[in-house]
N, C-alpha and C positions, 0 to 999 in steps of 0.2 A: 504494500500500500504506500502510495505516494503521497503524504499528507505530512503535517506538524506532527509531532505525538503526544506535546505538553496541550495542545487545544482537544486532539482526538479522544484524552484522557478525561478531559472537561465534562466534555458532550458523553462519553460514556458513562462517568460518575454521576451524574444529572439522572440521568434517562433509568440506572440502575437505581439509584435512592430513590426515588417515585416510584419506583416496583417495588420496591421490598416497602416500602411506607404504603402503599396504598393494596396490599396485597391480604390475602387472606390467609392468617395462621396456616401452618404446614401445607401451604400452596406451595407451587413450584414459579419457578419463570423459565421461561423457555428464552433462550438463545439461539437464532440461526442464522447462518450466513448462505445467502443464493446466488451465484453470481458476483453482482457487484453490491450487494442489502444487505447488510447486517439489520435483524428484528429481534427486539429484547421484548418479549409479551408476558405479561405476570393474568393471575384468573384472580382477580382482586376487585373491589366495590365500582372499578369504571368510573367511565365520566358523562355525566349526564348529555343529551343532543343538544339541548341548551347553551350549555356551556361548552361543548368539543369548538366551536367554530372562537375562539377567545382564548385558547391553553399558551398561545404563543405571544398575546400581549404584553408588555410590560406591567407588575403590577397585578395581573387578575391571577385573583384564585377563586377557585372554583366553588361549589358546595361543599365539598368533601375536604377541601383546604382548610376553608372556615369552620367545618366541625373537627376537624382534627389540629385545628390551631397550633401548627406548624408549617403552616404554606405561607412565601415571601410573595409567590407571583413573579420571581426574577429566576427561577431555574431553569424552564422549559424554554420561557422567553430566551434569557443566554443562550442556553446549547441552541437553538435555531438560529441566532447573529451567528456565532459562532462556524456552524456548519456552512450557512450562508456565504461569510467569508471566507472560508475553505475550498469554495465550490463546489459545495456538496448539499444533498434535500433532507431535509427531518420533517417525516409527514407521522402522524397520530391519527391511528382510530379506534373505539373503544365501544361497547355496549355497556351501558349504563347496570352493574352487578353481574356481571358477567367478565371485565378484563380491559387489558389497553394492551395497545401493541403498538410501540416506537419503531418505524423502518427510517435507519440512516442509508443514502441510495449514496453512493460513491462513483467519480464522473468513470467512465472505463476506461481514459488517457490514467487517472491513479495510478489505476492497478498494475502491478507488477507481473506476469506470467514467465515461469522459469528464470527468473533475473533478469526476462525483460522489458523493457517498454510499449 
C-alpha cells in the first residue's frame, strides 16, 4: 500500500474505537480486505437512517453518541478529511440494531502488486 502510515493508523484507530464502542458484548467485528476495500463491520446498536447521512460532519453525534456520552463528533469527521487527503473514500452504512460497516476504498495506483506499481 502506497499511502502515509502515521494518517492510515489515524483512520484505522477511529473506525476501530467506534466498533468496539458501539458494539454489542461478545460480538465480533469483522475485518476484510477485497481488492482495493478494507471493511471493518462490528453487529453492534447501528446508526439510525436519520442520522447515517451526518456521521461525517464536524461536530454531530448521533443518538447513540449522546446516550452513551462519549461521542466528540470529531472522529468519523477526521478519519474522512483524512482519507480525503490521502486520496482515498471512507463510505459508512449501517442498519439501525443491527451493525455499521466502514469500507476505506484505496485509489488502485496505491497498491502495490508483487513490489510493484
Amino acid at each position: 500500500m502506497l499511502t502515509d502510515k502515521k494518517w492510515l493508523g489515524f483512520i484505522l484507530r477511529q473506525v476501530i474505537f467506534n466498533a468496539l464502542k458501539y458494539s454489542n458484548p461478545n460480538s465480533t467485528i469483522d475485518i476484510t480486505w477485497r481488492q482495493n476495500q478494507l471493511t471493518i463491520a462490528d453487529h453492534g446498536v447501528g446508526i439510525s437512517a436519520s442520522d447515517l447521512p451526518r456521521v461525517f460532519e464536524p461536530g454531530f453525534t448521533g443518538e447513540n453518541g449522546r446516550q452513551q456520552q462519549a461521542a466528540t463528533g470529531m472522529g468519523l469527521y477526521m478519519a474522512h478529511q483524512v482519507a480525503t487527503l490521502l486520496g482515498e473514500t471512507l463510505a459508512i452504512v449501517s442498519t439501525e440494531n443491527s451493525g455499521t460497516a466502514v469500507t476505506l476504498t484505496f485509489q488502485k495506483e496505491h497498491l502495490r502488486l508483487n513490489n510493484k506499481l
